[in-house]
C-alpha positions, 0 to 999 in steps of 0.5 A, spaced: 218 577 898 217 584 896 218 590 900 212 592 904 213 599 901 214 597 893 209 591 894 202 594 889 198 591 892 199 593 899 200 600 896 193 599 892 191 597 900 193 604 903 189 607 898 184 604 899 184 604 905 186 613 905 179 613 900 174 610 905 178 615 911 177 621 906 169 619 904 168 618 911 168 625 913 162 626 909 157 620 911 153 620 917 148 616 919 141 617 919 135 614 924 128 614 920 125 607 921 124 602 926 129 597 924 136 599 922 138 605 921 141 608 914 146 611 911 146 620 908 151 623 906 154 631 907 152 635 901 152 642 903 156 644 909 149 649 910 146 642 915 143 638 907 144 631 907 141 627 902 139 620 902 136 614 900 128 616 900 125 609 902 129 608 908 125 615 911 119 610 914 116 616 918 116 624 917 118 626 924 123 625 930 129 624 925 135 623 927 142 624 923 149 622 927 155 626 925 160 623 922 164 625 929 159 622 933 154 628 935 146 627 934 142 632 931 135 632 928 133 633 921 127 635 917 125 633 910 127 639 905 124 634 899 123 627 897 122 624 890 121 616 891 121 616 884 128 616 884 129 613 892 133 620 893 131 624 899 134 630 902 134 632 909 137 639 914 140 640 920 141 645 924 149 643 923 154 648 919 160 644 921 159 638 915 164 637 911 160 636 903 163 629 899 167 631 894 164 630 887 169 626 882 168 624 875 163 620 871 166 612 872 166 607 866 166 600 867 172 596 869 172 602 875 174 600 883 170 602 887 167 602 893 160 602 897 161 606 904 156 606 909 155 608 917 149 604 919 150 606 926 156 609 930 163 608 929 167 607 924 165 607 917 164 600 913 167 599 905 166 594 900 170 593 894 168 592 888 169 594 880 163 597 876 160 592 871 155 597 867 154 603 866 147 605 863 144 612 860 136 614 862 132 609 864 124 608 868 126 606 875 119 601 877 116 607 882 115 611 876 121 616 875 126 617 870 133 618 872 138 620 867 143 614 867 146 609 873 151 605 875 152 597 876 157 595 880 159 588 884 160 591 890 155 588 896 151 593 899 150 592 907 144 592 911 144 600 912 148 602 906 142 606 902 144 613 902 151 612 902 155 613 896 158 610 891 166 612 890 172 612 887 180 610 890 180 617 891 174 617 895 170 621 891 162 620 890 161 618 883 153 616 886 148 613 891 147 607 892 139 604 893 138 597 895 131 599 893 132 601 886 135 594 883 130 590 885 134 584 889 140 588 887 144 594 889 144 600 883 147 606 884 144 613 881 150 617 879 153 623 882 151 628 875 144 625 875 143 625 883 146 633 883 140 635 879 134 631 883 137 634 889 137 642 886 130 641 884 128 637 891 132 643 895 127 649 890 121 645 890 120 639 895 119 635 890 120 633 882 115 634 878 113 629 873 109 630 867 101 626 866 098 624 861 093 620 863 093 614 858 096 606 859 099 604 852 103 599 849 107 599 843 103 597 836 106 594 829 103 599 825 100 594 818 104 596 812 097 600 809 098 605 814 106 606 815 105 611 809 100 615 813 105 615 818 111 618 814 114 610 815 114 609 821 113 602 822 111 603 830 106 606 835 104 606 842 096 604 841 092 607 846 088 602 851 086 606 856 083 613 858 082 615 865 077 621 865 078 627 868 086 626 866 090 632 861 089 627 856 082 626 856 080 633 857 085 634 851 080 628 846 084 623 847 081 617 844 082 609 847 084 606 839 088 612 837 096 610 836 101 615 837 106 616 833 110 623 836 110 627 842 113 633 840 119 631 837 119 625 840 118 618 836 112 614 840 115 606 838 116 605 845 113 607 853 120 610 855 119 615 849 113 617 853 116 618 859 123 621 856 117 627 853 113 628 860 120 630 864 119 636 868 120 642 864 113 639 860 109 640 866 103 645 864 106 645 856 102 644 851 104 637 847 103 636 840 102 629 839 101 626 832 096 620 833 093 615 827 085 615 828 082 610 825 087 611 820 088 618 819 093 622 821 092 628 826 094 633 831 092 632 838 095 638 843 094 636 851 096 641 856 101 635 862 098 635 868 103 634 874 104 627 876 102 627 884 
């Protein structure tokens, strides 16, 4: 038998182990629903604390455990349930923020943490299966990228984070967002909604107001459309919207939105981020099989 201190699983065990202790000093626990509690984590030592949006079930008597055990009360500084993050304050200066650590690739060990209640943490262990670039979340929000791993998230580990073997965050875990399967939102992409939930309260989010669906373009009309062979056929307007007031039409296909190719939804959404709300948006639209330039003005998403 190997010695115990030579053994490498007993070291990769330690280290492991070493992880979650050095991790658990910046995860707290956050009170905000009926049920079981959930998990936050200590983002700046000035009383932030960010966590998953859908566990915050009420707006007020929010209550954050400390990691040593003290109980403070919390405030919502903004949410964006877009993205299932939210983020919190506390009259507490003595928090010791996570330590952010580097994008992690597939084949990664990883574990989930989470403090649903008071005590130690709890860890599972796994390895990241994918690693995906932006994407459309199902609640409407366009997140920069996510993390899959087989790590199981436990009731009340929403809000918690994601980390390395030395105990770094490499993201937030939702048990929302996957569906019936945890995701994680990574660390680089949760940094920025966190920074705009702090300024603002919330993410905007650009609004046009059409429903679309992409369309093969007939070959007599590929050549109007510089040989683009799809579109996104307008199907619905609703009245009052940026795009109706921009004239719109139900039947036009859009073929760009700024310098984006409209051949499929997510390029309408890749064109609507943040910085275009309140842009005028040239879009080239084919109408009744003529091309043209339609300038909407994006409305802020509520």
């Amino acid at each position: 038998m190997a010695d115990a201190n030579t053994n490498p699983l007993t070291a990769l065990s330690d280290a492991l182990a070493d992880a979650v202790e050095v991790a658990g000093r910046s995860i707290v626990t956050v009170a905000a629903r009926r049920r079981l509690p959930a998990t936050g984590i200590a983002w700046e030592a000035a009383g932030v604390v960010v966590t998953a949006d859908h566990v915050l079930e009420r707006e007020d008597d929010i209550t954050v455990v400390l990691p040593g055990g003290g109980e403070v009360k919390a405030t919502i500084a903004g949410r964006d349930p877009g993205s299932d993050l939210a983020v919190l304050r506390i009259a507490d200066t003595t928090l010791v923020p996570i330590e952010r650590g580097p994008a992690v690739r597939p084949g990664h060990l990883v574990l989930a943490l989470g403090r649903a209640g008071e005590g130690l943490p709890m860890a599972s262990f796994g390895v990241v299966s994918a690693v995906g670039g932006q994407w459309r979340t199902f609640t409407g929000g366009t997140v920069a990228g996510f993390v899959r791993s087989d790590t199981t998230f436990y009731p009340g580990f929403s809000g918690g984070p994601l980390v390395d073997v030395q105990g770094r965050a490499a993201g937030i875990n939702s048990s929302r967002l996957g569906r019936g399967g945890g995701l994680t939102i990574p660390i680089a992409a949760a940094e920025t909604i966190v920074e705009s939930l702090l300024r603002q309260g919330r993410l905007k989010r650009g609004y046009l107001g059409i429903g679309s669906q992409p369309t093969a373009l007939p070959a007599t009309l590929v050549t109007k459309a510089n040989g683009q062979e799809t579109g996104l056929l307008v199907v619905g307007v609703e009245p009052g919207s940026p795009a109706d007031a921009a004239g719109l039409l139900v039947g036009d296909i859009l073929l760009r939105l700024g310098d984006i190719i409209a051949t499929a939804t997510e390029m309408l959404q890749a064109a609507l981020g943040p910085e275009s709300v309140g842009q005028p948006l040239a879009i080239a639209v084919l109408r009744g099989g003529e091309p043209t330039i339609v300038t909407v003005t994006v409305g802020e998403r509520e």
